[in-house]
N, C-alpha and C positions, 0 to 999 in steps of 0.2 A: 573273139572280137573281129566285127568284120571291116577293113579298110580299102577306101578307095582312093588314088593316088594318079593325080595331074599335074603338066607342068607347064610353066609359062617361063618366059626368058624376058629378064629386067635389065633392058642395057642403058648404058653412060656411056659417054664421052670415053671415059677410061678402061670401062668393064663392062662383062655381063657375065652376069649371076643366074644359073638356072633355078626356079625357087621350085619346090613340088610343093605340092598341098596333100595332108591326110586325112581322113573322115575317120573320128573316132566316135565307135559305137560302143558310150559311156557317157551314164550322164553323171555330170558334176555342176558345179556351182560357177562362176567365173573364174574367181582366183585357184579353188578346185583346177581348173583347165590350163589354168596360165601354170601352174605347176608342172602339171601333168608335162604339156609340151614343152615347158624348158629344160625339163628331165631329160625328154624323150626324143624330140627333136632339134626345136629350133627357139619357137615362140609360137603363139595362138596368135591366127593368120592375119598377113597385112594384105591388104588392096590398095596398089598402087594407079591401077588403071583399067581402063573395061576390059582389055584384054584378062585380066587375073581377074576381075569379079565374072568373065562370063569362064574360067577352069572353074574358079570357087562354085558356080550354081552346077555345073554338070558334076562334080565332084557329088555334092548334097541331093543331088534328081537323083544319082544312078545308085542314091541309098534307098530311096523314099521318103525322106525326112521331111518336116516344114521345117522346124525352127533348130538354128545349132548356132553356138557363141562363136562371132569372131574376135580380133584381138582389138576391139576399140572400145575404149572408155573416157572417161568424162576427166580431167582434170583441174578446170577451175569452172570459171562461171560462165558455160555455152562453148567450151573448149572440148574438144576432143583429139584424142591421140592414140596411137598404137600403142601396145604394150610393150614392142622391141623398141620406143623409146621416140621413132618416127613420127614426125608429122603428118596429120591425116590432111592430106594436098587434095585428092579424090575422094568425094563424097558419093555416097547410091540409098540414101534417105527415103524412106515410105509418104507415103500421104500425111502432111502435118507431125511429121517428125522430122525430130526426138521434139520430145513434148513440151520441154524445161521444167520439169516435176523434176521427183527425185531419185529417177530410174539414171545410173551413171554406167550402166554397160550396154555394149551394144549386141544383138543377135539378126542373125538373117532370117529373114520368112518370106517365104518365095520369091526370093529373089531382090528384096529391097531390107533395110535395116530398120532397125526399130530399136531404142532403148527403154531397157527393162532393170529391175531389180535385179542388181548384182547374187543374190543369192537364191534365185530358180536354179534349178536342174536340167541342163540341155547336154543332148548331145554338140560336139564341137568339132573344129576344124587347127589343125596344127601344119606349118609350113616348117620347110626348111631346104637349104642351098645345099645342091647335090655337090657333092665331093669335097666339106667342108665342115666336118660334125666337129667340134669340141670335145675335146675329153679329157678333164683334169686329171691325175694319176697324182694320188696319195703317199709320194715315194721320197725320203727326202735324198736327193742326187745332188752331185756335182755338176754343173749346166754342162760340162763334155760329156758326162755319162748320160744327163738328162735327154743330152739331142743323140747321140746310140740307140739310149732305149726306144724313142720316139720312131728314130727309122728304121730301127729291127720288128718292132711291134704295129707299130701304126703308120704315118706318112711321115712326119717331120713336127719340129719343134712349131708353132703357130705362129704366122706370121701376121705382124696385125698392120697394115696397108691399109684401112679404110675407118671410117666412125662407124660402119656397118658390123664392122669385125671385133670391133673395139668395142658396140655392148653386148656383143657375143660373149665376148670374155665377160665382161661384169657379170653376164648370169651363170659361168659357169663357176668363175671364180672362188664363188663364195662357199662354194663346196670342201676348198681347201684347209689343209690342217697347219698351212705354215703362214706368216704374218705376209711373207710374198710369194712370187710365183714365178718359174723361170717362162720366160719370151724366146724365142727366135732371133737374139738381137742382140750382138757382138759388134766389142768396140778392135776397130784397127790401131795397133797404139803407132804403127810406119807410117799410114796414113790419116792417122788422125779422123774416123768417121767411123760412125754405126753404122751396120749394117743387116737386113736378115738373110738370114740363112737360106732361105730359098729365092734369094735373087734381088728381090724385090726393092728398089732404091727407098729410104729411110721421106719420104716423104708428108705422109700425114704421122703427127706427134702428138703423143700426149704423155709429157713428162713431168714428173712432181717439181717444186720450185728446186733448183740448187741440183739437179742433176742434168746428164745426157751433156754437159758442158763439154769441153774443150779440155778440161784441166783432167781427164781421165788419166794422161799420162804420166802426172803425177806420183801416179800411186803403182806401186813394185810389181800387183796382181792383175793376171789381164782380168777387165770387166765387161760383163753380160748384163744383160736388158733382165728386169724382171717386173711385176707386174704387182699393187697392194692387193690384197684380200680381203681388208675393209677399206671404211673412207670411202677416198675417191676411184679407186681403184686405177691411181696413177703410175706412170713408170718408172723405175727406179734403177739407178746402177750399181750392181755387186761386183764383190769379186768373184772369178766363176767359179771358185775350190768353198764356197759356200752352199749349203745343201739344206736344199728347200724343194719342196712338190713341183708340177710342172703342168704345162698344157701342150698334148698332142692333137696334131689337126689326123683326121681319120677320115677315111673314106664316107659318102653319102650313103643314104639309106640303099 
């Protein structure tokens, strides 16, 4: 399988994200592909800006390809969206498309989009955020030994700082064998706040009702952040002598 691999830099206000692109030479189906890359890397590619659509077409040129799925599909009536969950803000649409028939995925051909029947065979294109991979670990741990094994093994417990990162986990999530998942995210019972483990101030939340409160101190066990595995795939607080699977953040491709 031959890959070819570009990067483009997605900054904010608060970050920037190096995202690479991979040309995978394999044809599958859409959802076939959106599989494939959530497995394997990240998600079937987003285009936020011309900057990323003109990596994505040198990516695709230095294959020979015409046509290859990107990550955008139809979700209601003339709505489209990425498959990481994103809003599709930047459009690069063909002559008289998307058509409003009943083609609900998107592919590239030469350079402009087109929707087509979710069940063609294309090859496709897969991104993902260099130094930032996901990897559930099947293991059920104590969150002290969970965050060990994480940075003896791989980089550290995952810290989830953004909604970018937060459906990152949802897609890894669900790979899990336990009802939660340990986080990166420990309660101070001196100081009274959560916080993750690799620095990063507790600012974007997404907590199930009735947790992440104040009243943590309460309870005799220190408690750790962890994460549902169905639902909503909301945050939850355990004690951390509870042993449940986990998610390492691991180095980029």
């Amino acid at each position: 399988m031959s890959q070819s691999l570009s990067f483009t830099a997605l900054c904010s206000v608060s970050e920037c994200v190096q995202r690479q692109y991979h040309f995978i030479n394999e044809r599958k189906t859409w959802t076939e592909a959106q599989r494939y890359c959530r497995e394997k890397y990240t998600d079937l590619a987003t285009v936020d800006n011309m900057n990323d659509m003109n990596e994505l077409k040198k990516s695709v040129n230095d294959e020979g390809v015409e046509d290859v799925w990107i990550g955008l599909q139809k979700t209601g009536r003339d709505e489209w969206q990425w498959s990481s969950g994103e809003a599709a803000l930047y459009l690069n649409w063909g002559d008289k498309q998307p058509n409003r028939g009943e083609e609900e995925c998107a592919m590239m051909t030469h350079g402009q989009w087109h929707d087509v029947g979710c069940s063609r065979c294309l090859n496709f294109i897969c991104n993902s955020s260099n130094n930032n991979k996901l990897i559930v670990i099947r293991e059920n741990l104590t969150w002290s030994e969970a965050l060990r094994y994480c940075r003896q093994n791989h980089v550290d417990l995952v810290s989830v700082h953004s909604e970018e990162i937060q459906r990152r986990v949802r897609n890894v999530v669900k790979r899990a064998s336990t009802a939660a998942v340990w986080l990166g995210l420990r309660h101070s019972y001196i100081l009274d706040v959560w916080f993750w483990v690799n620095g990063e101030t507790v600012c974007y939340q997404n907590w199930a009702p009735g947790n992440g409160a104040s009243e943590e101190d309460c309870e005799d066990a220190v408690r750790s952040g962890a994460v549902q595995s169905g639902g909503d795939q909301r945050w939850i607080s355990r004690p951390e002598h509870d042993k449940l699977n986990f998610i390492c953040r691991n180095y980029g491709e």
